[in-house]
C-alpha positions in Angstrom: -117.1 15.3 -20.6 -113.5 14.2 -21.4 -110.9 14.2 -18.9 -108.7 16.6 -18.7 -105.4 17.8 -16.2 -105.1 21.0 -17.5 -105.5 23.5 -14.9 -106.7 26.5 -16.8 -109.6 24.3 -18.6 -110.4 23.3 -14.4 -109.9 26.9 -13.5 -112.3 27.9 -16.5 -115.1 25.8 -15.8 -114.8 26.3 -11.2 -114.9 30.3 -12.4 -117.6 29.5 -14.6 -120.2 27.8 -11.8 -118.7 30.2 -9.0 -122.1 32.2 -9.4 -125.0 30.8 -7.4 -127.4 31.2 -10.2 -125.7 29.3 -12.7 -125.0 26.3 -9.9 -128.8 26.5 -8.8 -129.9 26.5 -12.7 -127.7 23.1 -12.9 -128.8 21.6 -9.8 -132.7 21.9 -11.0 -131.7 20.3 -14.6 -130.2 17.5 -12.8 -133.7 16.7 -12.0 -135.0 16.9 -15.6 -135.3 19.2 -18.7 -137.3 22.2 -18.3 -138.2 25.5 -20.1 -137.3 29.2 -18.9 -140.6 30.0 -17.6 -140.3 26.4 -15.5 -137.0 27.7 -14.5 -137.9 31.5 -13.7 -141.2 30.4 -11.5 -138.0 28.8 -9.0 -135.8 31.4 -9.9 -137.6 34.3 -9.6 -135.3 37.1 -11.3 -135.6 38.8 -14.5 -136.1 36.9 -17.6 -133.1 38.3 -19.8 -130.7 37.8 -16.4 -131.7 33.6 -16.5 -131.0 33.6 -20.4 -127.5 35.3 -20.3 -126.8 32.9 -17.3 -128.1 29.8 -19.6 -126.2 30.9 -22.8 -123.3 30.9 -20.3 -123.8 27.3 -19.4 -124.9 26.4 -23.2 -121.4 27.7 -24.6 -119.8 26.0 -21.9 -121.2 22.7 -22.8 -122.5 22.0 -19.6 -126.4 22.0 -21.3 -128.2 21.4 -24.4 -131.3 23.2 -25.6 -133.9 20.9 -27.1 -136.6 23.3 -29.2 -140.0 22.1 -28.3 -142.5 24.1 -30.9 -142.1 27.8 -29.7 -140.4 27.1 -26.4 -136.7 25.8 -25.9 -135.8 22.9 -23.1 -132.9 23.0 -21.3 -130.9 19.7 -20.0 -127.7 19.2 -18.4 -125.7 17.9 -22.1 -124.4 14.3 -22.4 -121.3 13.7 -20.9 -121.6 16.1 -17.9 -124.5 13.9 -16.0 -122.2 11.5 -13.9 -122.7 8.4 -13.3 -122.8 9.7 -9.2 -126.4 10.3 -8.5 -127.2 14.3 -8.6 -123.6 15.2 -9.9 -122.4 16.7 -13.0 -118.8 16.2 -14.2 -116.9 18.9 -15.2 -113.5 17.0 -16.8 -111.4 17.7 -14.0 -113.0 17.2 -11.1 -117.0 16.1 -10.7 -119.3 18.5 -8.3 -122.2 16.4 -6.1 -125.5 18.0 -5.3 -126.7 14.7 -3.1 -127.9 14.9 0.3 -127.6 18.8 0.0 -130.9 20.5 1.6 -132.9 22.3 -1.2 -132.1 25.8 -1.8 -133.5 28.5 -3.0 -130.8 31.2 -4.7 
């Protein structure tokens, strides 16, 4: 993701991951691509509830959907994995999940 000093664009994307859901939903991508039933069987909460919160994510760029015959992969997109290990960057600032215990949401 490009660089950016624009406070609103921050503000945007910090409102955008303030739900626990959406940051959980990243944090398991980080580990690899995976499908919404992969996603819901960790998640645990109703199916159209996980897709609104990964369109969210989708129109903010933050992942990509790969189809897969009749089921659709999701991965963190190109140019939010950082270089950091476990992190995703976000423009303006870059948000580490290393050394964080594993959490359920």
């Amino acid at each position: 993701m490009k660089p950016t000093s624009d406070p609103s664009f921050c503000a945007d994307k910090m409102k955008l991951l303030s739900d626990q859901t959406r940051l959980f939903v990243l944090e398991q991508l980080l580990e690899g691509s995976k499908n919404v039933s992969e996603l819901n069987a960790l998640l645990k909460i109703d199916q159209s509830l996980l897709s609104h919160h990964l369109k969210v994510l989708r129109d903010a760029g933050l992942v990509q959907t790969r189809r897969e015959g009749k089921t659709v992969r999701y991965a963190i997109a190109p140019g939010v994995r950082s270089s950091a290990p476990q992190s995703i960057e976000l423009g303006c600032c870059r948000i580490s999940f290393a050394g964080l215990p594993k959490r359920k949401p």
